[in-house]
C-alpha positions as CSV (number, residue, x, y, z in Angstrom):
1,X,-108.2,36.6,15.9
2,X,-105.4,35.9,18.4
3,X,-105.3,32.4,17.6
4,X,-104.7,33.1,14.1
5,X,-101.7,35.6,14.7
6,X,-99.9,33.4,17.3
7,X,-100.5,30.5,15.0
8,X,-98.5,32.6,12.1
9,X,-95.8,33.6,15.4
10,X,-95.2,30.3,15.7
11,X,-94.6,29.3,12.1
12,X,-91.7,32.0,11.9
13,X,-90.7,31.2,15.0
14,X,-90.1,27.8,13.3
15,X,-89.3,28.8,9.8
16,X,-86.3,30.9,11.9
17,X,-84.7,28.2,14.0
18,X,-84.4,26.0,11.0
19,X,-82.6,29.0,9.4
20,X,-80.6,29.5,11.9
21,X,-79.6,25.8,12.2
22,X,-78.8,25.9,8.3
23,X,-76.2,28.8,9.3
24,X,-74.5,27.1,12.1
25,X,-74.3,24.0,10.0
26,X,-72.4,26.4,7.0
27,X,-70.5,28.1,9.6
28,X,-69.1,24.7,10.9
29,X,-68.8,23.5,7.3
30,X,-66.4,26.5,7.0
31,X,-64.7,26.2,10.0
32,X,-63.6,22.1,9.5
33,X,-62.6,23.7,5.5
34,X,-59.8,26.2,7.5
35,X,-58.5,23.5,10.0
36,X,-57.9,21.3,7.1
37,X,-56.6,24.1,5.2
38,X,-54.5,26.4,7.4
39,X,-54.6,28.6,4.5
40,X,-57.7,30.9,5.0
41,X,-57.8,33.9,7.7
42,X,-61.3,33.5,10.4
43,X,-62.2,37.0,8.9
44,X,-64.1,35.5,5.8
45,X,-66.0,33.6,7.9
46,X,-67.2,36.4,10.1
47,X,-68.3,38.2,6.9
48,X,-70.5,35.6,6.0
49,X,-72.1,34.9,9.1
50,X,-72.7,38.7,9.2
51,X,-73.9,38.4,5.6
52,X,-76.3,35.4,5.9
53,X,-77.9,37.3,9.3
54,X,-78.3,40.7,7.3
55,X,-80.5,39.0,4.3
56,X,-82.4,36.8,7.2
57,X,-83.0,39.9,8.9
58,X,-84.2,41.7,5.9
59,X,-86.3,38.6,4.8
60,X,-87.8,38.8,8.1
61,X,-88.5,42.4,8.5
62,X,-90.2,42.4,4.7
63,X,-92.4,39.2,5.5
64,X,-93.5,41.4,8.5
65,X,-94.1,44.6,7.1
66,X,-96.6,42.6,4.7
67,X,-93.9,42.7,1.1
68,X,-94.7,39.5,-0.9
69,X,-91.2,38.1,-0.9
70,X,-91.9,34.7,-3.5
71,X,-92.7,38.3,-5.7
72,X,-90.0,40.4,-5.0
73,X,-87.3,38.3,-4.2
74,X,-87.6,36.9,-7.8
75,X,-87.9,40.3,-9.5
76,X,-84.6,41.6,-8.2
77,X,-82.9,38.8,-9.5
78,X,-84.5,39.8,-12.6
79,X,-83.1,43.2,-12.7
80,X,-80.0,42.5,-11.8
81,X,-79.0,40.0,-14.2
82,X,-80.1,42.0,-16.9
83,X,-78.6,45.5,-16.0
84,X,-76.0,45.1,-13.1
85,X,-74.3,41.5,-14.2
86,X,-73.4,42.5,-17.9
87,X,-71.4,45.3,-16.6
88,X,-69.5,43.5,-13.9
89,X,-68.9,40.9,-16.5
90,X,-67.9,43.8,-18.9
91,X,-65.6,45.2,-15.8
92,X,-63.6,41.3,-15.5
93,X,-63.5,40.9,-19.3
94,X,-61.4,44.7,-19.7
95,X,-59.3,43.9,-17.1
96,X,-58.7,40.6,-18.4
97,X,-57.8,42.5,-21.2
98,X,-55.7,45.0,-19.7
99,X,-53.2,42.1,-18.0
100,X,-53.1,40.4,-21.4
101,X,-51.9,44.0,-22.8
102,X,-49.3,43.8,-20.5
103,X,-47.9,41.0,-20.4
């Protein structure tokens, strides 16, 4: 029994450096886009450090708790592209309207 839960340890001990070495490779991405830019604040990069750490804790802490992410991940998706995308699309498309209107 304990070789079978260190064995799984060790697989998300794996699975979480290489998704931690994907991040520090966007994160540099990012940073060599601003140099060459000048253009773009540091802020925006912070946010999505602190994004991409926020859904790989959450993936994480469902995989633990025992939530069958390949079945859940997939079904939110779902849901929000049939109910929460057609009315941010609706939201854009008025406003688009709205500065038409006014101009």
């Amino acid at each position: 029994m304990n070789e079978i839960v260190w064995s799984d340890i060790v697989v998300q001990l794996i699975t979480f450096a290489i998704l931690i070495l994907t991040i520090v490779l966007i994160v540099l991405a990012f940073r060599e886009t601003i140099k060459r830019s000048k253009q773009i604040d540091n802020m925006p990069i912070i946010y999505i450090v602190i994004d991409i750490a926020l859904i790989l804790l959450l993936w994480f802490v469902l995989d633990f708790i025992g939530v069958n992410i390949s079945y859940v991940v997939p079904n939110l998706m779902e849901w929000a592209t049939k109910f929460i995308l057609p009315w941010i699309v609706l939201y854009w498309l008025i406003r688009l309207i709205k500065s038409f209107e006014k101009k």
